[in-house]
C-alpha positions in Angstrom: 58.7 -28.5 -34.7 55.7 -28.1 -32.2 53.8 -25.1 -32.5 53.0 -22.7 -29.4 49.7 -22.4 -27.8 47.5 -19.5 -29.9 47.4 -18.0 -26.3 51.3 -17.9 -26.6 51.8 -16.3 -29.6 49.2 -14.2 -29.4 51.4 -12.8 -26.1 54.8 -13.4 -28.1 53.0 -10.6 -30.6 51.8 -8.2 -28.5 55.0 -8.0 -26.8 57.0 -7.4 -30.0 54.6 -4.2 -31.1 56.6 -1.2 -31.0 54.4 0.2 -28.4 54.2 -2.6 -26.5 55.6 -0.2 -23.5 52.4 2.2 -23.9 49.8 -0.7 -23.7 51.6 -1.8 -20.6 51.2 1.7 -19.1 47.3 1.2 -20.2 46.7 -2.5 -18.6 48.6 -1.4 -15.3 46.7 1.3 -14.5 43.7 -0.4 -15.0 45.1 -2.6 -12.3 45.3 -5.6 -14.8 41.4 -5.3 -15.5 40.0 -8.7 -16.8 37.6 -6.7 -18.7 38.8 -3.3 -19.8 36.4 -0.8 -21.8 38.1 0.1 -25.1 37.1 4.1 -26.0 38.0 6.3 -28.9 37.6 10.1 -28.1 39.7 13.1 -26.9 39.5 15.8 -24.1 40.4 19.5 -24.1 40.8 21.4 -21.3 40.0 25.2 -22.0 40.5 28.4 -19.9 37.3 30.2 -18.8 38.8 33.7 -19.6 40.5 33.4 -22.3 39.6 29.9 -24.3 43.2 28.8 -24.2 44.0 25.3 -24.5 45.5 24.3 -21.0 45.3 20.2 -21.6 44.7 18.5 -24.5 44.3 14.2 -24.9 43.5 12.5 -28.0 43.8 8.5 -28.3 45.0 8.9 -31.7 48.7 8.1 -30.3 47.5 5.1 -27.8 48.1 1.7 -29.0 45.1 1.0 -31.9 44.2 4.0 -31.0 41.9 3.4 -28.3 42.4 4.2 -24.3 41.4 1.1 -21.9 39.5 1.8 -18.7 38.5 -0.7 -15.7 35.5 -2.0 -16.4 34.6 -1.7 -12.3 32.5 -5.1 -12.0 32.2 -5.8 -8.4 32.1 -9.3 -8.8 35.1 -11.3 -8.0 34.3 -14.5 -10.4 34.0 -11.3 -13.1 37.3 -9.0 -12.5 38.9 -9.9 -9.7 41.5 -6.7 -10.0 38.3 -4.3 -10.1 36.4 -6.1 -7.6 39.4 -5.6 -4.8 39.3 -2.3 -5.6 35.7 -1.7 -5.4 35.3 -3.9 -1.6 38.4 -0.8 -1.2 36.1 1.6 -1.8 33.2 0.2 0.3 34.8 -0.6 2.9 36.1 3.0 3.3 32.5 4.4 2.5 31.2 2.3 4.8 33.8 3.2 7.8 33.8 6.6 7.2 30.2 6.8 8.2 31.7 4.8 11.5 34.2 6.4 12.8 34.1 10.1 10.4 36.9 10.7 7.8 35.7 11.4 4.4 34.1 14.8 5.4 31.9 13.2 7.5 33.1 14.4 11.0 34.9 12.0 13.7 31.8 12.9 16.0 29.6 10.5 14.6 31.8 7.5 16.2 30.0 8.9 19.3 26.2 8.2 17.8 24.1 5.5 18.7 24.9 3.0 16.0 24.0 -0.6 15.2 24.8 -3.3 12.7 21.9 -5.4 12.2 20.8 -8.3 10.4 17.3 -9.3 8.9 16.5 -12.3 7.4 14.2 -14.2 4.8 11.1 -16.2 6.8 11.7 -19.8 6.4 9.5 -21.1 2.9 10.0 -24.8 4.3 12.4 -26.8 6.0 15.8 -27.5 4.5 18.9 -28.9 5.8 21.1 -26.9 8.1 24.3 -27.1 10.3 24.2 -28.1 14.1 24.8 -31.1 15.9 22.2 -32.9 14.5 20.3 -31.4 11.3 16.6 -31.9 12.6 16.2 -34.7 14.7 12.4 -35.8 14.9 11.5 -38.5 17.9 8.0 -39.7 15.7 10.4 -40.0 11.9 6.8 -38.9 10.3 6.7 -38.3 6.9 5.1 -35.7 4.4 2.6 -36.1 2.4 4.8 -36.6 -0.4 6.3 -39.3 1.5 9.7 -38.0 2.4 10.9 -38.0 5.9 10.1 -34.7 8.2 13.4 -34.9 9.8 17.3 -35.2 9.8 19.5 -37.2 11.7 22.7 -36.6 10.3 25.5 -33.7 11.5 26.0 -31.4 8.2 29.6 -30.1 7.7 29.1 -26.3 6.4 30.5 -27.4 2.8 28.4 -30.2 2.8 26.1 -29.8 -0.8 23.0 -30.6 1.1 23.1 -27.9 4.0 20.1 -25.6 2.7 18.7 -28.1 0.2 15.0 -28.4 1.0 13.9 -31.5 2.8 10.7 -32.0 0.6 11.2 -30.0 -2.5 7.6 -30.5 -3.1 6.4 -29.0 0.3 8.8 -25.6 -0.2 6.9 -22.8 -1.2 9.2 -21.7 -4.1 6.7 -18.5 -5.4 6.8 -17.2 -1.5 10.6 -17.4 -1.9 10.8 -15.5 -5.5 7.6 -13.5 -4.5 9.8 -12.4 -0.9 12.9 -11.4 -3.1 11.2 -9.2 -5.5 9.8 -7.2 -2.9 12.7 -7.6 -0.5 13.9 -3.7 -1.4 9.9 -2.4 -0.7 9.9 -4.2 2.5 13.4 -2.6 3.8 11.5 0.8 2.7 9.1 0.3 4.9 11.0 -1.1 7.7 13.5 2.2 7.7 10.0 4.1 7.7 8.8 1.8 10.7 12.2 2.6 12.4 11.6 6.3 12.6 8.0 6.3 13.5 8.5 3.8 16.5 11.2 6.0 17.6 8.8 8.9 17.2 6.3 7.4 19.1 9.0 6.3 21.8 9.6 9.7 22.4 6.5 11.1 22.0 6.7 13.1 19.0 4.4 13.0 16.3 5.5 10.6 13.6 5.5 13.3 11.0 8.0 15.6 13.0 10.7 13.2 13.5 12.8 14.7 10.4 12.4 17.3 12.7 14.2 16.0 15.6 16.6 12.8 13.9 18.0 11.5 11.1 18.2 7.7 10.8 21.2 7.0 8.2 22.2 3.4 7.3 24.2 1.3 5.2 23.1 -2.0 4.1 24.6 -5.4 2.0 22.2 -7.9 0.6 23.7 -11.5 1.2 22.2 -15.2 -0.1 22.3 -17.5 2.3 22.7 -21.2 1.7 19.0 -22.2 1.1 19.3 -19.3 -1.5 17.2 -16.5 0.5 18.8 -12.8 0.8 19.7 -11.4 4.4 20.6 -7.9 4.6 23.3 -6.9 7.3 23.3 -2.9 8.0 25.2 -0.7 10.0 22.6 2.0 10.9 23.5 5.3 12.6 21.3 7.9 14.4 21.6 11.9 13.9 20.4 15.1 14.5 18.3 16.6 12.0 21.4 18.1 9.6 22.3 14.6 9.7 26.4 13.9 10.6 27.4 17.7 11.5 24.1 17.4 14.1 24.1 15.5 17.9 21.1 13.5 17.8 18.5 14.1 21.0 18.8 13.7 24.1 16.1 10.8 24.1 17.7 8.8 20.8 19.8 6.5 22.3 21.3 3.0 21.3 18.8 0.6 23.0 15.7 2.9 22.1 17.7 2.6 18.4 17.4 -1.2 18.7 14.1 -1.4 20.2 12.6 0.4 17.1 14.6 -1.5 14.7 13.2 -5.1 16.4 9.8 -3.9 16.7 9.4 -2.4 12.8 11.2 -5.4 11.8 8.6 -7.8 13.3 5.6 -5.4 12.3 6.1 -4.1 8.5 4.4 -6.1 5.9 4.2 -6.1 2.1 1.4 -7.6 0.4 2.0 -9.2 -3.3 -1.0 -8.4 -5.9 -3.6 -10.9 -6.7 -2.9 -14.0 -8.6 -5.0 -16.9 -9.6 -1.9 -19.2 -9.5 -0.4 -17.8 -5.9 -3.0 -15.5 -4.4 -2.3 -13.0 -2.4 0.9 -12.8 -0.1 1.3 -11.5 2.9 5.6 -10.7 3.0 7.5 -10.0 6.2 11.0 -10.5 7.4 12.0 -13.3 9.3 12.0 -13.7 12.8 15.8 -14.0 13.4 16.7 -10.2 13.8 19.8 -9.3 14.8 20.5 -5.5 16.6 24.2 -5.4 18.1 25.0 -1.7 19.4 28.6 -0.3 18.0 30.2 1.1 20.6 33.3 4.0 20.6 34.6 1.3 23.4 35.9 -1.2 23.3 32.7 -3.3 24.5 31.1 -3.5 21.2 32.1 -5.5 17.3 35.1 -3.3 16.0 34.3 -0.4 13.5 36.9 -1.8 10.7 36.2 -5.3 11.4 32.2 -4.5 10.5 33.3 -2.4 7.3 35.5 -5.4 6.2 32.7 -7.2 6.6 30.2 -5.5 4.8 33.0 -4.7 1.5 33.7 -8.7 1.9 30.2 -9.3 0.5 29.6 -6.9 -1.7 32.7 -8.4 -4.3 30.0 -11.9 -3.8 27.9 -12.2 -6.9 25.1 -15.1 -7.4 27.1 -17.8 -8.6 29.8 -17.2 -6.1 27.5 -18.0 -3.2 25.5 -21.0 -5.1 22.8 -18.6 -5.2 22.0 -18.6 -8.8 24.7 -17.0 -11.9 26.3 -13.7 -12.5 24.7 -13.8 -15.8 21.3 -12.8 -16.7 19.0 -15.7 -18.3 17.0 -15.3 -21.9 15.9 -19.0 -22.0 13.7 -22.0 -20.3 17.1 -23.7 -21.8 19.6 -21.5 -20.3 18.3 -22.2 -16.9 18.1 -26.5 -17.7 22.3 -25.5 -18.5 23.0 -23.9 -15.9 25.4 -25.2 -13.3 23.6 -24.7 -10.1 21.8 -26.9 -7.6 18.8 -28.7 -8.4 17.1 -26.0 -5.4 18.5 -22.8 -7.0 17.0 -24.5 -11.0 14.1 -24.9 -9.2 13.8 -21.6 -8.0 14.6 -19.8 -11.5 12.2 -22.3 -13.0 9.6 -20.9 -10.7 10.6 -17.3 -11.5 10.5 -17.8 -15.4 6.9 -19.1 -14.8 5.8 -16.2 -12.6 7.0 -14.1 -15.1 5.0 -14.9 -17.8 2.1 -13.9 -15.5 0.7 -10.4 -16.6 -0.2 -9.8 -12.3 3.7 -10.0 -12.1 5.0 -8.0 -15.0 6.4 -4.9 -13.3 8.7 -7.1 -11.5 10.7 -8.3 -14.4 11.1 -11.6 -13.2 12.6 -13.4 -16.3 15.2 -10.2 -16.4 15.9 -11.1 -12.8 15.8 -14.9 -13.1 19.3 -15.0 -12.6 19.4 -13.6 -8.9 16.1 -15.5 -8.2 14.0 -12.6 -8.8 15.9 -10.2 -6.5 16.0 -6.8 -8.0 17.9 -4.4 -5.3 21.7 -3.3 -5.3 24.1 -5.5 -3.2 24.7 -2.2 -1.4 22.9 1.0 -0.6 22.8 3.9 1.9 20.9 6.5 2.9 22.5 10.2 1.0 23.7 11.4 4.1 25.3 8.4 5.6 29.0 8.7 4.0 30.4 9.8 1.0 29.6 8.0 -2.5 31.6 5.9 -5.0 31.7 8.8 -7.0 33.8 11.3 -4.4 36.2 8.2 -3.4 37.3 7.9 -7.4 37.2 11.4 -7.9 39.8 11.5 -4.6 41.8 8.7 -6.0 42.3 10.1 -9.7 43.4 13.2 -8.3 46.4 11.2 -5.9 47.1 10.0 -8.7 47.8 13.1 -10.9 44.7 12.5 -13.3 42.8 15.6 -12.6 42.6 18.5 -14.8 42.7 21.9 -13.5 40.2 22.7 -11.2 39.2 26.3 -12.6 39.1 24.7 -16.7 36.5 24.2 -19.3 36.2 20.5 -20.0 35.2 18.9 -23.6 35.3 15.8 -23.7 33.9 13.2 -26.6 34.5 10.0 -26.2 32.8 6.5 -27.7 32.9 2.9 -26.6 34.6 1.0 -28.8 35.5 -2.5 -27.5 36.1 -4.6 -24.5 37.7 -7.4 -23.0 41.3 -8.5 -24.0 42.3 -11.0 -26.8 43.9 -14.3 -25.5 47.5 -13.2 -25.3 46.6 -9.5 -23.7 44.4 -11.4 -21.1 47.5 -13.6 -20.1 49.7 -10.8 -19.5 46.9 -8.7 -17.8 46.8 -11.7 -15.4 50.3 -11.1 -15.0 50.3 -7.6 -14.0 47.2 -8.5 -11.5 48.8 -10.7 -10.0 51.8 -8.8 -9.5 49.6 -5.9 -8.5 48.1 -7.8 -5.9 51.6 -9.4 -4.3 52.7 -5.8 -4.1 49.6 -4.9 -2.3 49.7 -7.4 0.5 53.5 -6.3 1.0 52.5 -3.2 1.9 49.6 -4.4 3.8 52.2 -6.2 5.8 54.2 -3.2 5.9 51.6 -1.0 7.4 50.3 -4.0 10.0 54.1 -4.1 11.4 54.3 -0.4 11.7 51.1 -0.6 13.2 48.8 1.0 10.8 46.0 -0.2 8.6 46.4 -3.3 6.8 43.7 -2.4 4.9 
């Protein structure tokens, strides 16, 4: 008699357990996590006047006694449940400080705003889309003998579009250098923002907290030659930030102006090496500054939040950027399954970061990203709400809060994580069934004419 799969049985078992029906509860509202958290622990809920118990939950009467949680990786090659619910989440943070909602008032809809893009400066040429890649009329040559130019018409999934033409000629430690100070170079361009807008309106430069508050939003994205571009919706106030009209003089296209000029003129400088120098970093000189507007004349508010949440579920590997796991070997880089561009980039990383000049960037630890350190996303505090106040709003629609006025103690431990074959098949499952549900009601609301989203 042939014998069922381990994966099979393993299911076949589960399903049997007398409370089978509990860890179903569990996996569900994890949303059919690939990854759940196992924890051991209880919580008590106490009254502040007179110490009486109002809740109390102990895992000792869970299935193996443990309580699963979403393990909330954004990635979408990690958890592909927690991830949709995570571009949820940013795409609402990220509207609400568009259009208000969120206790961030509908006023704000009515502020000079922009989504911008900066990019990487070019490290060498590589292969691109177009008509024609790079044509050259003299077909010269480098002087490692490979040809300057490119004939041929790329299709966007073609492997070579933002390959380097001469791998020899790219400067690969500008590229890993640029990354690793890619978050101190967006700190100084949001400080170069609000001092050209001070001087535009002829303030002085320390006054403008004064006067404005710049708030922004920003997504880090690879691009195909591997180099982060950050997209950001940015959003001018008055001093109190969203509850405050910004002046009189801030206005969309002075907005823009600043942004364009501080991109152009902010510069980091890398520290002294023997085997690099010293680098000079700036941004590229493709900057992007597209006014939002409460019209309909400018990109649509939801339309720029889906965009934003789109890439924030997009981890390294995903994009052929590098892996969504970190690297703690020369030999874990020769195995990894990436381009023979992005190996030569973590390659160059590993090397710089055996260089005592380069220590405080933790290049090996960031080898994985190709030395790249920030957040896919950030904001400024007063842009939106957090992460934190959108859960916190989501367990209490869903009846998990605890009463407001109460005493908590809670002690809990991690104990475990991840599923065993069977549970992992039927967590799929519920996922899946999850998700159909989902875009049935997305379809629902789009009919009715409300937000598919």
């Amino acid at each position: 008699m042939r014998q069922l799969p381990e994966t099979d049985r393993d299911a076949i078992r589960i399903a049997q357990d007398p409370n089978f029906a509990r860890w179903l509860e569990q996996v569900t509202a994890t949303g059919g996590c690939a990854h759940p958290v196992h924890l051991s622990g209880s919580t008590t809920a106490l009254d502040p006047a007179t110490g009486e118990i109002l809740h109390h939950y102990n895992t000792r009467t869970e299935p193996g006694e443990r309580l699963l949680v979403r393990c909330r990786n954004r990635r979408a090659t990690v958890c592909a449940p927690c991830s949709r619910l995570h571009a949820g989440d940013t795409f609402h943070l990220v509207r609400a400080g568009l259009i208000g909602g969120k206790n961030v008032p509908a006023t704000v809809r009515d502020r000079p705003r922009l989504f911008i893009t900066l990019t990487a400066p070019s490290f060498g040429a590589v292969h691109r889309t177009g008509e024609r890649c790079r044509p050259r009329r003299d077909r010269g040559r480098c002087e490692h003998g490979r040809p300057l130019g490119c004939g041929a018409t790329h299709d966007t999934n073609d492997a070579r579009v933002g390959q380097p033409l001469c791998a020899d000629c790219y400067d690969y430690p500008a590229h890993i250098l640029w990354h690793a100070h890619a978050g101190k170079l967006w700190d100084r361009f949001v400080i170069g923002v609000r001092r050209q807008l001070a001087s535009s309106a002829g303030l002085v430069q320390s006054r403008f907290a004064d006067h404005a508050r710049l708030s922004f939003a920003r997504v880090a994205e690879y691009q195909k030659r591997a180099a982060v571009h950050v997209h950001a919706v940015v959003r001018l106030d008055g001093p109190d930030g969203p509850n405050d009209e910004p002046p009189a003089w801030g206005t969309a296209d002075r907005l823009a102006d600043a942004v364009r000029a501080s991109a152009q003129r902010v510069m980091v400088r890398t520290p002294y090496s023997a085997a690099v120098g010293e680098l000079a970093l700036r941004w590229g000189v493709q900057v992007d500054a597209r006014p939002l507007r409460a019209d309909t004349d400018g990109p649509d508010d939801d339309a720029v939040a889906a965009y934003v949440a789109k890439y924030v579920t997009k981890g390294a590997h995903e994009t052929g950027a590098g892996t969504d796991y970190r690297l703690t070997t020369w030999g874990d880089i020769d195995s990894a399954r990436v381009t023979d561009h992005v190996r030569a980039l973590m390659r160059t990383c590993w090397r710089l970061g055996g260089l005592p000049e380069y220590a405080p960037m933790q290049l090996r630890t960031w080898a994985h990203t190709l030395g790249y350190r920030g957040h896919i996303l950030t904001k400024s505090r007063a842009y939106s709400t957090t992460y934190a106040a959108l859960r916190a709003d989501r367990a209490e629609h869903h009846g998990q809060d605890i009463v407001p006025s109460s005493v908590t103690d809670a002690q809990w431990r991690y104990v475990g994580s991840g599923h065993s074959p069977g549970a992992a098949l039927l967590a799929a499952g519920i996922a899946e069934d999850l998700a159909t549900s989902r875009e049935f009601a997305q379809g629902a609301a789009t009919d009715r004419g409300g937000c598919s989203v």
